[in-house]
C-alpha positions in Angstrom: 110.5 101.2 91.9 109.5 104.2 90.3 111.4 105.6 87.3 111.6 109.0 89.6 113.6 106.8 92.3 115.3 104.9 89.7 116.7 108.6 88.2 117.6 110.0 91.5 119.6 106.6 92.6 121.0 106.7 89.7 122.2 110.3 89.5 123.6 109.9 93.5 125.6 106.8 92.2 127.2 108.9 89.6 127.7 112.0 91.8 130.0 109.6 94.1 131.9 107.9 91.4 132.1 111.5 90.1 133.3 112.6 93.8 136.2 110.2 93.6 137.2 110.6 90.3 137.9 114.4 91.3 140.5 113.3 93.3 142.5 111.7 89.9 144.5 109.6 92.1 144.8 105.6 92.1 143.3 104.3 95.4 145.3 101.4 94.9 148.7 102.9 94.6 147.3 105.2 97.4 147.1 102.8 100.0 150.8 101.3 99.2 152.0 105.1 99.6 149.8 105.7 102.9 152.0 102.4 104.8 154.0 105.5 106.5 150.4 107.1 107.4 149.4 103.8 109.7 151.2 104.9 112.9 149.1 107.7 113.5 146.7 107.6 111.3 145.5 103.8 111.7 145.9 101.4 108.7 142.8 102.3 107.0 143.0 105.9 107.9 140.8 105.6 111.4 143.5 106.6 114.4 142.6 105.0 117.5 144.3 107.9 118.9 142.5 110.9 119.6 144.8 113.4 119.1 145.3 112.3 115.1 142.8 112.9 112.3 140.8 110.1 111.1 141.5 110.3 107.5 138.8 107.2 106.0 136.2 108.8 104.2 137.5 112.1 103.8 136.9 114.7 100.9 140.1 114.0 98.6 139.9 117.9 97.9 140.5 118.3 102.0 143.3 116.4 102.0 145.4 116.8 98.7 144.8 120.9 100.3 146.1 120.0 103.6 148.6 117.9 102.4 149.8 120.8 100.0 149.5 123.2 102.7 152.0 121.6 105.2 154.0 121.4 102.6 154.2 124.5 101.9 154.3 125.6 105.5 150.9 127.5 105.6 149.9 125.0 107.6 152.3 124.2 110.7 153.0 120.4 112.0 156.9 119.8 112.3 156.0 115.7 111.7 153.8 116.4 109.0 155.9 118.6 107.1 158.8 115.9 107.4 156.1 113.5 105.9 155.2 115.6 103.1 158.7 116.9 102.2 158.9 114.2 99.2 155.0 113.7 98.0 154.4 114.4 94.9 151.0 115.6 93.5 150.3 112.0 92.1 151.1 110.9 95.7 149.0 113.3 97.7 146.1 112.8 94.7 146.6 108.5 95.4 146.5 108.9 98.9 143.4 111.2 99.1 141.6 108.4 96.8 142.7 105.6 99.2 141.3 107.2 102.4 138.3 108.4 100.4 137.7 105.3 99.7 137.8 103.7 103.3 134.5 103.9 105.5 135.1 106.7 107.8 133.0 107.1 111.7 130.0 108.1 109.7 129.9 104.3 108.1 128.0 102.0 110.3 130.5 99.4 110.8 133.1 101.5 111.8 132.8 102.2 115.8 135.5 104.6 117.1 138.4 102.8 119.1 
């Protein structure tokens, strides 16, 4: 390879481990937390059910803002607000990591159910 295709791999690896890092939550702890996320959301954050957001591979800025916003109200969902009622900031952080951090549609191997 050439060292101008070495540098831009390079740079593009760092940019994603950058990307998650700006989430500052655990992906690890983040998938214990997202167990009450499964029903609708699918266990690795694609829902089979098309009236639910599929969560894996999503921006963890997206959802640590959604997450925020139905708890604050500015965003209304009467189950989601229950949901959030408790989360913390680590929580919503972990949980954006985890689901960051699961292929999403856009990944080959995932086919939509």
């Amino acid at each position: 390879m050439t060292r101008k295709l070495l540098s831009l791999l390079f740079g593009a690896g760092l940019l994603t481990i950058g990307t998650a890092a700006l989430a500052g939550g655990d992906p690890a702890a983040g998938k214990t937390k997202s167990a009450v996320c499964a029903a609708c959301h699918g266990t690795n954050g694609v829902s089979a059910q098309p009236n639910f957001p599929i969560l894996a591979g999503q921006y963890p800025d997206y959802v640590i803002r959604a997450l925020k916003d139905y708890k604050s109200g500015e965003r209304q969902n009467p189950i989601m607000k229950g949901f959030v009622a408790n989360l913390t900031t680590e929580d919503m952080e972990d949980l954006a990591a985890y689901f960051y951090s699961q292929p999403g549609l856009a990944s080959p191997e995932i086919q939509n159910p």
